[in-house]
C-alpha positions in Angstrom: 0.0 0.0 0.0 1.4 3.1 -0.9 2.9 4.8 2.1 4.2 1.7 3.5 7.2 0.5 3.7 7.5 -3.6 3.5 10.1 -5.4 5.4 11.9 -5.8 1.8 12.0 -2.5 1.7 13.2 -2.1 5.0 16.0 -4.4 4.4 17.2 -3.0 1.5 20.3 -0.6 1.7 19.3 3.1 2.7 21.5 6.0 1.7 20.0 9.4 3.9 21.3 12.7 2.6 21.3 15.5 5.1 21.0 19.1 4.3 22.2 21.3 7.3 21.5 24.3 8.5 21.9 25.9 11.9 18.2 25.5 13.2 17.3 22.3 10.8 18.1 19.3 9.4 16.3 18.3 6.0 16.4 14.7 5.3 15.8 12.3 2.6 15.8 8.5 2.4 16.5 6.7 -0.4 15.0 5.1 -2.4 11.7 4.9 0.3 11.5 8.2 -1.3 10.7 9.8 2.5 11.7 13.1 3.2 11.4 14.8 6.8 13.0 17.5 9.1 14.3 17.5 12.5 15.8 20.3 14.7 19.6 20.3 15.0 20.0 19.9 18.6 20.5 16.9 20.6 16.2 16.0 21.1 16.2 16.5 16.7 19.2 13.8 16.7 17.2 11.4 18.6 14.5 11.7 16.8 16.7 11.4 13.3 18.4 8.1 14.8 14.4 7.0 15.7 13.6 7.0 12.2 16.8 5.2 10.7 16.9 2.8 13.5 14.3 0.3 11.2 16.6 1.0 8.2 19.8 -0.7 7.1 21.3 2.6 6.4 24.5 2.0 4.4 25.3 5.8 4.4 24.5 8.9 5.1 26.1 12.1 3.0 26.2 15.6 4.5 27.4 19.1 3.2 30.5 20.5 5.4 28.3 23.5 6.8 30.8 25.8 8.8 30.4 24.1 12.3 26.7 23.2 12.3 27.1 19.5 10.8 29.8 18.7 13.4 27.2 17.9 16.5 25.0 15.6 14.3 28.2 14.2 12.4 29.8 13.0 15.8 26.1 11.4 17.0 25.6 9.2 13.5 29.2 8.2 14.4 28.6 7.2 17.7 26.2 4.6 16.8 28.3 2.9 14.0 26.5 4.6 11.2 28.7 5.6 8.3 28.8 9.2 7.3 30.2 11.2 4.1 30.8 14.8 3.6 30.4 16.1 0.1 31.5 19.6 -0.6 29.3 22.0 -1.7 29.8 22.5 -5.5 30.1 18.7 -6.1 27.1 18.4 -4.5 25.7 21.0 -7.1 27.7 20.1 -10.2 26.2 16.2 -9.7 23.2 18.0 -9.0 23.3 19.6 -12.7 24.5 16.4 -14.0 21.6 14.5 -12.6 18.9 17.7 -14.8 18.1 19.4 -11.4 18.4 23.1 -11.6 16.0 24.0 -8.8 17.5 24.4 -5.2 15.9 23.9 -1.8 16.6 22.5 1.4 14.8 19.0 1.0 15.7 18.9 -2.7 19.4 19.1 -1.4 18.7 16.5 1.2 17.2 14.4 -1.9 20.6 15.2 -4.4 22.8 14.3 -1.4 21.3 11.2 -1.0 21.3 10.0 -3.9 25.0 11.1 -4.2 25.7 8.8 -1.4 24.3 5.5 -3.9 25.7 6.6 -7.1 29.1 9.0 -6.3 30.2 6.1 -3.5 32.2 9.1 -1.2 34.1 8.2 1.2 33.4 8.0 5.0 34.9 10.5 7.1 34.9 10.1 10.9 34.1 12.8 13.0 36.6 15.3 14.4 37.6 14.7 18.3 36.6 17.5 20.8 40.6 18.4 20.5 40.4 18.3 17.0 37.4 20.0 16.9 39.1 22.6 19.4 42.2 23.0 17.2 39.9 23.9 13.8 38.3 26.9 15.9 41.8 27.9 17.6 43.3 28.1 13.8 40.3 29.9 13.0 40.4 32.5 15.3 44.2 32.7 14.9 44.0 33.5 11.2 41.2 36.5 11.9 43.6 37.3 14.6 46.5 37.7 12.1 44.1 39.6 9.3 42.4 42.2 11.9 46.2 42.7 13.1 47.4 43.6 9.6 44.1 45.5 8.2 44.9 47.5 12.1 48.4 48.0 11.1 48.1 49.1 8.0 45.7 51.6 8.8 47.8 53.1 11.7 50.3 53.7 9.0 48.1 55.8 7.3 46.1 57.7 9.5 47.6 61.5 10.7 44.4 61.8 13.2 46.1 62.0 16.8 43.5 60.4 18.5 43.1 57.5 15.8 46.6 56.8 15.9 46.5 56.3 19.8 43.0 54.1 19.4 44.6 52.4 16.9 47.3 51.6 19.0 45.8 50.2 21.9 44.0 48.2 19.6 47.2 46.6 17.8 48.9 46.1 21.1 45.8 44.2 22.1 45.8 42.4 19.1 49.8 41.1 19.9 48.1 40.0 23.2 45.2 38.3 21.8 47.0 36.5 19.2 50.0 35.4 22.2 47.2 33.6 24.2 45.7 31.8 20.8 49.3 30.8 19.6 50.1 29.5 23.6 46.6 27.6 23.1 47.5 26.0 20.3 50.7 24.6 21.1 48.9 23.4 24.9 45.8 21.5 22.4 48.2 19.6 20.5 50.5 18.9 23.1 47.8 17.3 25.0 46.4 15.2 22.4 49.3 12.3 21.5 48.3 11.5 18.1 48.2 15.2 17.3 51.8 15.5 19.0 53.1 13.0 17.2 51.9 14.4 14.0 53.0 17.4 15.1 56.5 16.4 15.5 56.4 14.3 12.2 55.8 17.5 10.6 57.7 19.5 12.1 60.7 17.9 11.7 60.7 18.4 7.6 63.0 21.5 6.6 60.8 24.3 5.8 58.0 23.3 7.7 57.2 25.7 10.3 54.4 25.9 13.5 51.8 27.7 10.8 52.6 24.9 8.4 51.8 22.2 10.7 48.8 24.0 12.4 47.4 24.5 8.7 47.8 20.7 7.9 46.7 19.3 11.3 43.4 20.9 10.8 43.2 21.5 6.9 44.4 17.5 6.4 42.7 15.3 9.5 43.2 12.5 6.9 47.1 12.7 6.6 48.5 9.3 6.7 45.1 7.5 6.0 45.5 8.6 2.2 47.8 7.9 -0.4 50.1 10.8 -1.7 48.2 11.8 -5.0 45.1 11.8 -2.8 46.6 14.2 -0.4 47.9 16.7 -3.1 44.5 16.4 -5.0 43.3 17.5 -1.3 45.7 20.0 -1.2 44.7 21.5 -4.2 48.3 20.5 -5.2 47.0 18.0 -8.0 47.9 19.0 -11.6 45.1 17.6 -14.1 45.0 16.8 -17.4 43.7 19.1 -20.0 43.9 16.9 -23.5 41.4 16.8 -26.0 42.4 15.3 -29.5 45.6 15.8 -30.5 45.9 19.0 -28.3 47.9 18.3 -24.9 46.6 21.6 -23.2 49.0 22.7 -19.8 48.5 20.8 -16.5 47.6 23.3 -14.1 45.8 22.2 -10.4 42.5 23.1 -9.3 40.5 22.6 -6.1 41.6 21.7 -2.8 41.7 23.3 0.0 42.6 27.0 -0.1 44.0 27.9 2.9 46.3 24.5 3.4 47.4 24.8 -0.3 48.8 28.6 0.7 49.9 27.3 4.0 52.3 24.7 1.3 53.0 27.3 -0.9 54.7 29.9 2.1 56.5 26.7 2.9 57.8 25.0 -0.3 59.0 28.7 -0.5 61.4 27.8 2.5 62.1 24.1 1.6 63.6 25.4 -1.4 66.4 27.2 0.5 67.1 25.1 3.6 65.8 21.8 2.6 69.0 20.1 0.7 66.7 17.7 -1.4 63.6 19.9 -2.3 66.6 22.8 -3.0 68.1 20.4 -5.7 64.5 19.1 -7.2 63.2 22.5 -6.8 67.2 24.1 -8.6 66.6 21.4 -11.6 63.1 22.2 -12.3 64.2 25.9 -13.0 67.4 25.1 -15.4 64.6 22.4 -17.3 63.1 26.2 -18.1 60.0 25.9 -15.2 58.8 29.5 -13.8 59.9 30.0 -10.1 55.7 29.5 -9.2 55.6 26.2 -11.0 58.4 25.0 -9.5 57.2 26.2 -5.9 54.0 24.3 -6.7 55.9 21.0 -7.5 58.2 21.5 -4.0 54.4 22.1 -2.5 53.4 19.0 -3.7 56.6 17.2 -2.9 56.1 18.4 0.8 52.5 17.3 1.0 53.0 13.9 -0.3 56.5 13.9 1.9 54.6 14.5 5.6 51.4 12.4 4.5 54.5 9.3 3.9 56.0 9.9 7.0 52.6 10.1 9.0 52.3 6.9 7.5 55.2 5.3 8.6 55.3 7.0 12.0 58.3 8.4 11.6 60.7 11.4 11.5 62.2 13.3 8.7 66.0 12.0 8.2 68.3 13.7 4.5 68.7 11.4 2.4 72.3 13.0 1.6 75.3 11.9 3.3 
């Protein structure tokens, strides 16, 4: 009868997209074809896990929302249930792909389901509460670091008196500000032993500075899971193809993440003066007639794939060279 659902139908694999916002979730279940909306808060969860619990859910797929799918990501988790996060503008290109121009809440819930069955993404476990901790510590850090230089370079221009001294105070509170964050930082990761030891790993490649580890503890949670073409394609580090015929059109990289893959960059720039190896790869790409960036974006890459094989391996950086 139409509106209920059989016990082959309940056996049958499930895929539940989730559309988040910060006062909803919109979801959809595939293929019962049964959308519904809970409230994102701790009584909406139960309510959401209710309503799967007579479903073999083989996945559920979420957007990465700013925080507001973190709460509900770490509950879904907790019970054993596997859960994906798409990106935005996949989700939207496979929404083209699939003839759906129109865009709503439960016709996302609907695309990201559906997603889930065809696309097959990847499960990705929640943060930890340190992990977590350290996103929103690197977070406030980099506002920290913008406000300070948008205050900065205004004190340099301003000839008001008055200004001059507000704009002071306000910079030397800044320093502070940004002091406590940094000595956060370094007390979150020295606390957590996995995130130490990553920490360390890191650390201990030439070139590689706090910043650059910050930006790949929580731009990269997946380092050492992944192989190393997955974490440059990640990194945004990935050059792709762009043949068609008989035309071989330049590689260049797209994607990724934006603020790990200029976190790389300001590094590579480093690894190609003090690191020996990276200094030779990165001295032979420019005499084969590579511009400096190019060759920057290769030592990038070369660093990426570098920490994500020591991760690996658990251990430290050692030079090749004698």
């Amino acid at each position: 009868m139409q509106g209920k659902v059989t016990t082959e139908d309940a056996m049958a694999p499930v895929y539940c997209g989730i559309d988040v916002c910060k006062e909803r979730l919109d979801v959809y279940l595939h293929p019962l074809g049964e959308p519904f909306s809970v409230a994102n808060d701790s009584g909406g969860w139960r309510r959401l896990l209710r309503r799967l619990a007579g479903h073999r859910v083989a996945m559920v797929v979420m957007e990465p929302t700013s925080k507001y799918h973190r709460a509900a990501h770490r509950h879904l988790g907790s019970v054993g249930i596997a859960v994906a996060l798409i990106a935005p503008h996949r989700a939207r290109l496979f929404a083209g792909a699939c003839g759906q121009l129109a865009k709503t809440d439960r016709i996302d819930a609907r695309i990201l389901a559906l997603a889930g069955e065809r696309l097959d993404p990847k499960v990705a476990s929640p943060p930890t509460a340190e992990e977590e901790a350290l996103e929103e510590l690197a977070g406030a850090r980099a506002a920290a670091v913008a406000e300070r230089t948008a205050t900065s370079n205004r004190l340099r221009t301003t000839t008001c008196a008055f200004l001059r001294r507000e704009l002071g105070n306000r910079l030397r509170g800044l320093e502070r500000h940004l002091e406590r964050i940094e000595a956060r930082i370094v007390t979150t990761i020295a606390t957590e032993a996995h995130l130490a030891r990553q920490a360390a790993i890191i650390r201990s490649i030439p070139g590689m500075g706090p910043v650059n580890v910050l930006a790949i503890l929580t731009g990269l949670r997946e380092i050492g899971r992944i192989n190393g073409k997955e974490a440059a394609a990640l990194a945004g580090l990935a050059p792709f193809a762009n043949d068609s015929g008989p035309r071989h059109g330049q590689r260049r990289i797209r994607g990724g993440r934006p603020a790990l893959r200029k976190a790389l960059y300001m590094a590579a720039v480093a690894a190609s003066r003090c690191n020996p190896e990276l200094k030779a790869f990165y001295q032979r790409l420019r005499a084969k007639g590579k511009s400096a960036k190019a060759a920057l974006i290769a030592v990038a890459r070369k660093l990426i794939v570098l920490a994500n094989t020591l991760v690996s391996e658990n251990r430290t950086w050692t030079s090749a060279r004698p």
